[in-house]
C-alpha positions as a Python dict, from the first residue, in 0.01 Angstrom:
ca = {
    (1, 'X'): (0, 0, 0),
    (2, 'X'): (55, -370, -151),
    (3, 'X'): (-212, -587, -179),
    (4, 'X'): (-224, -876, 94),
    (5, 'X'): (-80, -1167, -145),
    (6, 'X'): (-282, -1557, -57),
    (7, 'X'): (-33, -1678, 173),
    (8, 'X'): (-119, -1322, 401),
    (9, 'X'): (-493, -1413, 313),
    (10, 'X'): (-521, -1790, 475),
    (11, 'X'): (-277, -1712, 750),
    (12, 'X'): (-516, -1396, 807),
    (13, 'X'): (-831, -1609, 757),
    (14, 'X'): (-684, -1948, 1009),
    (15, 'X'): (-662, -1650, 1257),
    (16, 'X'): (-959, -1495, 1229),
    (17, 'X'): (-1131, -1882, 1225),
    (18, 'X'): (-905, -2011, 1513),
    (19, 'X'): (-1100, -1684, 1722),
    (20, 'X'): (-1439, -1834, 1640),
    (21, 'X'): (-1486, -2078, 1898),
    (22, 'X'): (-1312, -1888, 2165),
    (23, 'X'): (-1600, -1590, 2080),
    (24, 'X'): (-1890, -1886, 2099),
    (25, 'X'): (-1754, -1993, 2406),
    (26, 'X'): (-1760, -1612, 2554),
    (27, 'X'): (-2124, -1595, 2452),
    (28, 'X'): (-2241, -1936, 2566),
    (29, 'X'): (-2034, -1823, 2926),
    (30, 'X'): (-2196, -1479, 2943),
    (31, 'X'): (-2548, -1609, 2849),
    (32, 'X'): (-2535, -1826, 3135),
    (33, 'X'): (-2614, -1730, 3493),
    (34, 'X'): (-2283, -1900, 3668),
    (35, 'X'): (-2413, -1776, 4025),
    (36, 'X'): (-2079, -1621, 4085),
    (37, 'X'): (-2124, -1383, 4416),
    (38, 'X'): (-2280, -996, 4242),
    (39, 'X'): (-1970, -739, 4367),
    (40, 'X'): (-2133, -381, 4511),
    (41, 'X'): (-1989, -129, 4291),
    (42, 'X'): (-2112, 155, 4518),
    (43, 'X'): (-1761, 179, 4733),
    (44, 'X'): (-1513, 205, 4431),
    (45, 'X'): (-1783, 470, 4290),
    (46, 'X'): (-1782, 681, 4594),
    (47, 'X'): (-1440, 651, 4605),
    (48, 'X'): (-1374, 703, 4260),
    (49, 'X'): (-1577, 1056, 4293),
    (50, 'X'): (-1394, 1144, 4665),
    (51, 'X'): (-1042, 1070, 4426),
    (52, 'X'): (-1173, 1310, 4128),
    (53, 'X'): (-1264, 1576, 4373),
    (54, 'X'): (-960, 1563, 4565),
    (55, 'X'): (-779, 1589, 4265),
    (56, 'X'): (-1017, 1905, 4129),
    (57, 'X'): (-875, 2099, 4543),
    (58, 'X'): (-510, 2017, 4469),
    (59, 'X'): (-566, 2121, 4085),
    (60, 'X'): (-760, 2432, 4193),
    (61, 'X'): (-441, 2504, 4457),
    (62, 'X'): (-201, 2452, 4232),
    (63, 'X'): (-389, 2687, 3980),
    (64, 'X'): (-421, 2935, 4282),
    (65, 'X'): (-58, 2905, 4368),
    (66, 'X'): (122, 2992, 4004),
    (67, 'X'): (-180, 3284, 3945),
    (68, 'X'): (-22, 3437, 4331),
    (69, 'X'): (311, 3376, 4165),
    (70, 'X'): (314, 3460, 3788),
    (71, 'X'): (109, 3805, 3989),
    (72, 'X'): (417, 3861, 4231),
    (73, 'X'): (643, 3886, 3984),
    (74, 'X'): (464, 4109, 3746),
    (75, 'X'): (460, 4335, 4035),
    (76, 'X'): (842, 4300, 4097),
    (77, 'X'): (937, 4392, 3753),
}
Protein backbone atom coordinates (compact mmCIF):
# COMPACT_ATOMS: atom_id res chain seq x y z
CA UNK A 1 0.00 0.00 0.00
CA UNK A 2 1.48 3.57 -1.14
CA UNK A 3 1.67 6.17 1.13
CA UNK A 4 -1.09 9.00 0.70
CA UNK A 5 1.30 11.66 -1.17
CA UNK A 6 0.33 15.83 0.13
CA UNK A 7 -1.93 16.56 -2.57
CA UNK A 8 -4.19 13.17 -1.17
CA UNK A 9 -3.40 14.72 2.38
CA UNK A 10 -5.07 18.46 1.98
CA UNK A 11 -7.75 17.23 -0.34
CA UNK A 12 -8.34 14.51 2.54
CA UNK A 13 -7.94 17.15 5.28
CA UNK A 14 -10.46 20.20 3.21
CA UNK A 15 -12.90 17.19 3.45
CA UNK A 16 -12.67 16.17 6.65
CA UNK A 17 -12.72 20.28 7.68
CA UNK A 18 -15.56 21.13 5.17
CA UNK A 19 -17.66 18.20 7.62
CA UNK A 20 -16.93 20.27 10.71
CA UNK A 21 -19.55 22.72 10.70
CA UNK A 22 -22.15 20.51 9.26
CA UNK A 23 -21.34 18.07 12.62
CA UNK A 24 -21.63 21.48 14.97
CA UNK A 25 -24.68 22.26 13.39
CA UNK A 26 -26.12 18.49 14.07
CA UNK A 27 -25.18 18.96 17.70
CA UNK A 28 -26.39 22.50 18.25
CA UNK A 29 -29.92 20.98 16.33
CA UNK A 30 -30.09 17.86 18.50
CA UNK A 31 -29.24 19.76 21.77
CA UNK A 32 -32.13 21.83 21.21
CA UNK A 33 -35.72 20.96 22.08
CA UNK A 34 -37.41 22.06 18.50
CA UNK A 35 -40.99 20.99 19.91
CA UNK A 36 -41.50 18.89 16.87
CA UNK A 37 -44.79 16.57 17.65
CA UNK A 38 -43.04 13.05 19.89
CA UNK A 39 -44.19 9.97 17.25
CA UNK A 40 -45.63 6.70 19.44
CA UNK A 41 -43.37 4.01 18.50
CA UNK A 42 -45.63 1.38 20.14
CA UNK A 43 -47.70 0.52 16.68
CA UNK A 44 -44.62 -0.11 14.35
CA UNK A 45 -43.24 -2.25 17.48
CA UNK A 46 -46.26 -4.37 17.77
CA UNK A 47 -46.29 -4.66 14.35
CA UNK A 48 -42.82 -5.24 13.86
CA UNK A 49 -43.15 -8.37 16.45
CA UNK A 50 -46.82 -9.61 14.72
CA UNK A 51 -44.37 -9.44 11.18
CA UNK A 52 -41.39 -11.53 12.94
CA UNK A 53 -43.82 -14.04 14.24
CA UNK A 54 -45.68 -14.45 11.19
CA UNK A 55 -42.63 -14.98 9.50
CA UNK A 56 -41.29 -17.66 12.42
CA UNK A 57 -45.38 -19.88 11.27
CA UNK A 58 -44.56 -19.68 7.54
CA UNK A 59 -40.73 -20.55 8.35
CA UNK A 60 -41.82 -23.31 10.77
CA UNK A 61 -44.38 -24.60 7.69
CA UNK A 62 -42.07 -24.45 5.29
CA UNK A 63 -39.57 -26.41 7.59
CA UNK A 64 -42.57 -28.85 8.27
CA UNK A 65 -43.35 -29.19 4.62
CA UNK A 66 -39.66 -30.29 3.08
CA UNK A 67 -39.11 -32.65 6.56
CA UNK A 68 -42.91 -34.48 5.18
CA UNK A 69 -41.18 -34.42 1.83
CA UNK A 70 -37.40 -35.20 2.02
CA UNK A 71 -39.42 -38.28 4.59
CA UNK A 72 -41.76 -39.39 1.61
CA UNK A 73 -39.24 -39.98 -0.53
CA UNK A 74 -36.88 -41.84 1.66
CA UNK A 75 -39.73 -44.11 2.03
CA UNK A 76 -40.28 -44.42 -1.81
CA UNK A 77 -36.81 -45.44 -2.52
Amino acid sequence: MNAASLPQWLAAGAVGAGTLPLLAAAAVAANRDLHLPHVDVAPAVAAADRAAQRARVQLAAWLLLLAWHLETRKGAR
